[in-house]
C-alpha positions in Angstrom: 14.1 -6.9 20.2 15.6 -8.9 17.5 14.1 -9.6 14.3 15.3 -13.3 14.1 16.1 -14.6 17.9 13.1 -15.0 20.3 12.7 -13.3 23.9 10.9 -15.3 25.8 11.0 -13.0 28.8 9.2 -10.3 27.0 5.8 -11.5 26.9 5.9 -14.2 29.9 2.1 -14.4 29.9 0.1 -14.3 26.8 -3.1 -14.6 26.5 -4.4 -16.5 23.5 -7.3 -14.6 21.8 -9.7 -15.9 19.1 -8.2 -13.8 16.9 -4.6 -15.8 17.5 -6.7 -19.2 16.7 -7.6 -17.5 13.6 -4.4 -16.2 12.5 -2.6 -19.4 13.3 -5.1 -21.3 11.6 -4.7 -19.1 8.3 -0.9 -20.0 8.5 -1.4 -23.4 8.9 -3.4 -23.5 5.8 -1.2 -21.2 3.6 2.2 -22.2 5.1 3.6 -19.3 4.4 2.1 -15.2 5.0 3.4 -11.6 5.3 2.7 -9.1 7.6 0.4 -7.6 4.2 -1.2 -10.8 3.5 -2.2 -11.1 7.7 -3.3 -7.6 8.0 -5.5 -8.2 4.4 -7.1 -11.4 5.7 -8.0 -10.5 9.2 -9.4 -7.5 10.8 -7.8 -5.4 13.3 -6.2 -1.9 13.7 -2.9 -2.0 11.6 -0.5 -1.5 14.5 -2.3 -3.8 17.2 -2.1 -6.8 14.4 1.6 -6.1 14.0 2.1 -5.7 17.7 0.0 -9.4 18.1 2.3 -10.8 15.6 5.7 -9.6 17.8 4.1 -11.5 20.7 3.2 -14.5 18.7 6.5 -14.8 17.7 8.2 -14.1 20.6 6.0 -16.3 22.1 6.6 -19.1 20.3 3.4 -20.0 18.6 4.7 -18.2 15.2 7.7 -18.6 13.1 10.1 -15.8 10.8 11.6 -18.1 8.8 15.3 -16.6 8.9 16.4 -17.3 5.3 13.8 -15.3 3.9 15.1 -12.0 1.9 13.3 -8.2 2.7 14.4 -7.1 -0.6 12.4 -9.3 -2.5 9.3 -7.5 -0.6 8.3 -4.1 1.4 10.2 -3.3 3.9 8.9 -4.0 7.0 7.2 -7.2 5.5 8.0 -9.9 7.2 7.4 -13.9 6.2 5.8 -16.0 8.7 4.5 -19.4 9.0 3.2 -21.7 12.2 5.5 -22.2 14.7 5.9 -25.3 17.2 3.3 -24.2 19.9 1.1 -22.7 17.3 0.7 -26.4 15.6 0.2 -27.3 19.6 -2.4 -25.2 20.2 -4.8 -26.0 16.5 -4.1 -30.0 17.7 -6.0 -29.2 21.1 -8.8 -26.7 20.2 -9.5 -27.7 16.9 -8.6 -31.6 16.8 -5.6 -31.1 14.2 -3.6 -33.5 13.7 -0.1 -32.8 15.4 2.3 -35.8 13.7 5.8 -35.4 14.7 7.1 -32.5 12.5 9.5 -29.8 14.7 8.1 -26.9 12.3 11.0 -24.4 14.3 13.6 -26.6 12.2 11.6 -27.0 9.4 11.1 -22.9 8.8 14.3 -22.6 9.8 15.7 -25.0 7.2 13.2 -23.7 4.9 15.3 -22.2 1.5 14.3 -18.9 0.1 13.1 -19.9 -3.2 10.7 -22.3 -1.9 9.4 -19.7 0.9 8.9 -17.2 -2.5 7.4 -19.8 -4.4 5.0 -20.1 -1.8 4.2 -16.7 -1.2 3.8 -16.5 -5.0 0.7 -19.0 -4.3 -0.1 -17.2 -1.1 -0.2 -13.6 -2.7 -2.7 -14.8 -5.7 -5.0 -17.3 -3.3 -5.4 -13.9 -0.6 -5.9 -11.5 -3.4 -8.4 -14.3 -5.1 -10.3 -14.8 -1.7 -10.8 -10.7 -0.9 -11.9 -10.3 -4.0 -14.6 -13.1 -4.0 -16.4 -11.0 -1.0 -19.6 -11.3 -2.3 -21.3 -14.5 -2.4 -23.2 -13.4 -5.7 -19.5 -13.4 -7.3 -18.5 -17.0 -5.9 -16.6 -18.3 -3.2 -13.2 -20.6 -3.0 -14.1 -24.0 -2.7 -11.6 -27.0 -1.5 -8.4 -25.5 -2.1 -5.9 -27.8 -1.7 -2.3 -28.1 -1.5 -0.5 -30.8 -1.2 0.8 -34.4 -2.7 -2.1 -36.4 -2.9 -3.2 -34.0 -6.2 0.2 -35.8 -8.2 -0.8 -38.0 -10.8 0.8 -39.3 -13.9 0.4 -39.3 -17.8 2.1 -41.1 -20.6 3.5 -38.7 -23.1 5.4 -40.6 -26.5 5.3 -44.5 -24.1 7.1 -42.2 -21.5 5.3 -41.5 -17.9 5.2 -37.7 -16.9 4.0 -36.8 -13.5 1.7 -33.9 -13.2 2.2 -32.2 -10.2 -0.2 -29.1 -9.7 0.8 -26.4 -7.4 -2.6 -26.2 -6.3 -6.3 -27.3 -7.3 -9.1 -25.4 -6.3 -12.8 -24.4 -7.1 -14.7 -21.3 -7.1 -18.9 -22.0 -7.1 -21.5 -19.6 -7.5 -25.7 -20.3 -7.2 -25.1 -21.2 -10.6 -22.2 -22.9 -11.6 -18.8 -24.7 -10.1 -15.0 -23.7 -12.2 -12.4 -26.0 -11.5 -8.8 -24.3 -11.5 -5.3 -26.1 -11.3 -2.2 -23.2 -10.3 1.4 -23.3 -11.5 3.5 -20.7 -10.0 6.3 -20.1 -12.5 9.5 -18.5 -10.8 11.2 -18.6 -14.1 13.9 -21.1 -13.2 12.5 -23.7 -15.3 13.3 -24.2 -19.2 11.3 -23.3 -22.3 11.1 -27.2 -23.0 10.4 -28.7 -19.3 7.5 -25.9 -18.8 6.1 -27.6 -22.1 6.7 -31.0 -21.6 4.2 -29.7 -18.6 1.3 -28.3 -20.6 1.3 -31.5 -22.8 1.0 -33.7 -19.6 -2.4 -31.6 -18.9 -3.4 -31.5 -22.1 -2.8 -35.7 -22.8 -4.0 -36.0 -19.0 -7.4 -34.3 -20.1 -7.6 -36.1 -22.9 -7.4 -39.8 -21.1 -10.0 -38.3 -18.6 -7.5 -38.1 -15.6 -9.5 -35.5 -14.2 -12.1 -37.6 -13.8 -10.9 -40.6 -12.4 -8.7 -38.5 -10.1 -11.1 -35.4 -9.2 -14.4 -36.5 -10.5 -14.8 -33.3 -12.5 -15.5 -32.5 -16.0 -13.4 -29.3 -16.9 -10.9 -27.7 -15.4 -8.5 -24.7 -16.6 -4.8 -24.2 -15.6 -3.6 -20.6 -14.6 -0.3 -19.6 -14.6 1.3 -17.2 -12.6 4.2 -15.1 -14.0 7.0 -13.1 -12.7 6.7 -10.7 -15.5 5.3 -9.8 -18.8 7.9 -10.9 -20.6 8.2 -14.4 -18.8 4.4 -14.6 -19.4 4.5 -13.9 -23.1 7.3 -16.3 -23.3 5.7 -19.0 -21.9 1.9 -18.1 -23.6 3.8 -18.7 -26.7 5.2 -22.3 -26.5 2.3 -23.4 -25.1 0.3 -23.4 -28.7 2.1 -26.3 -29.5 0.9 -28.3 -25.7 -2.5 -29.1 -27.6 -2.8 -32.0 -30.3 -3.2 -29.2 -33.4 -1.0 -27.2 -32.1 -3.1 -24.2 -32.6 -3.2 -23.3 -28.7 -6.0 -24.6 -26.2 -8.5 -22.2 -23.9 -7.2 -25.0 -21.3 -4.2 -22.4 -20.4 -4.9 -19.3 -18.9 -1.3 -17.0 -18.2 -1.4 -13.9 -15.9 1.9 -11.7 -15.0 1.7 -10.7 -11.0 2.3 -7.3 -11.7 -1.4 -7.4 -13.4 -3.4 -7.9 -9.8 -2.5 -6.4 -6.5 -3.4 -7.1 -2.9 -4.3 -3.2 -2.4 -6.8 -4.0 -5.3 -8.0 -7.7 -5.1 -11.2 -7.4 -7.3 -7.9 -6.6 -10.3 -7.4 -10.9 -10.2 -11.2 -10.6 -11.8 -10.8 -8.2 -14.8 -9.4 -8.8 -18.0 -6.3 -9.2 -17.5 -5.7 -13.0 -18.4 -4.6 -14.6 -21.7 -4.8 -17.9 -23.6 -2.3 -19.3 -26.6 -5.2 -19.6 -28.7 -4.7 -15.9 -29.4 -4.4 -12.3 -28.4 -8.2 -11.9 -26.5 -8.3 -10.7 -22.9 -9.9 -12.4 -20.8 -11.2 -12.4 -16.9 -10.8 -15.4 -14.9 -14.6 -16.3 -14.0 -16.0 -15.5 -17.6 
């Protein structure tokens, strides 16, 4: 069967299993999974789970978006994201909301470097919640994704919009740490990605985080594409903070530094700050 073109006469009647809800429900929340990240996230004999994701698609209730590129991954990985009778089926058993979106056009439209962006933020939020197993470690609380985090600043009389990737909390029996994401793909400038940093930093400072989030810290972690871009980036951002000496707000990881065959890496030492050269892990 084709990779990319659905045959609907191969699996004429599918059964929906709990395990489909739960998949589809996964991919409605991340947008965007691979084969790796589906296998990591839900149980199931390797070959079975890739066999229910053939059906699922072929089916219907499961997209491939078409645009996506193997290289950029292992082959045999494949991208995939809710399709139009998946987004039917959550509306009925779990009382989503449908709206009007036709999600086949919208994967299909769907341009590769926004489906690797968003398996940038996939890859670190599956690794993140594997490695957060034990309740005595903390758990991902309200992770969220979407417009309604925007908010603006005003940097020099001029209004800057802060626009998070993602927000999210992790909360122990002890204590609650408030994270805000920015996956870098290394297509934006020196100069834009700082103009950033200072809109968090001068966003902090007015107390936006309160008024917006009612919370009373946060960090920001930045994913990297690689060392390099990382160190790059680290750097420039010692002049985002009012001194200019380089805040413990900013928190930069290369993705070569935690793996989903090792999820408890994304906990070790392997984060920096601009302040200076420390090591750091992510929940100290």
């Amino acid at each position: 069967m084709k990779k990319f073109r659905r045959e609907k006469s191969a699996f004429p009647a599918l059964q929906i299993q709990e395990r489909d809800v739960q998949i589809l429900n996964s991919l409605a929340d991340y947008r965007f999974l691979t084969t790796s990240h589906i296998l990591a996230l839900h149980s199931g004999g390797e070959r079975n789970l890739q066999r229910r994701l053939q059906k699922l698609f072929h089916a219907g209730f499961i997209d491939r978006p078409p645009r996506q590129i193997s290289y950029h991954r292992p082959q045999g990985d494949m991208v995939y994201a809710l399709g139009n009778r998946g987004v039917d089926l959550l509306a009925e058993r779990l009382n989503m909301e449908r709206g009007k979106v036709n999600w086949t056009t919208k994967n299909r439209e769907a341009k590769d470097r926004y489906i690797q962006h968003a398996l940038m933020i996939s890859n670190f939020r599956t690794v993140l919640t594997l490695a957060l197993n034990n309740p005595l470690e903390g758990v991902i609380k309200d992770w969220r994704q979407s417009r309604e985090l925007k908010d603006y600043v005003r940097i020099d009389q001029q209004k800057v919009a802060i626009v998070p990737d993602a927000f999210f909390t992790v909360e122990d029996a002890k204590s609650r740490m408030h994270f805000f994401l920015e996956a870098d793909q290394s297509t934006m400038t020196r100069g834009r990605f700082l103009k950033k940093m200072k809109a968090y930093w001068n966003w902090w400072k007015e107390g936006g985080h309160q008024k917006k989030l009612g919370i009373k810290s946060f960090r920001v972690l930045v994913l990297c594409k690689s060392e390099k871009r990382k160190e790059s980036l680290r750097r420039i951002t010692k002049e985002a903070d009012d001194k200019k000496q380089g805040s413990l707000m900013f928190w930069f990881v290369s993705e070569d530094k935690f793996a989903l065959a090792e999820p408890e890496s994304v906990l070790r030492s392997i984060w920096q700050t601009p302040k200076d050269d420390a090591w750091h892990s992510l929940l100290e």
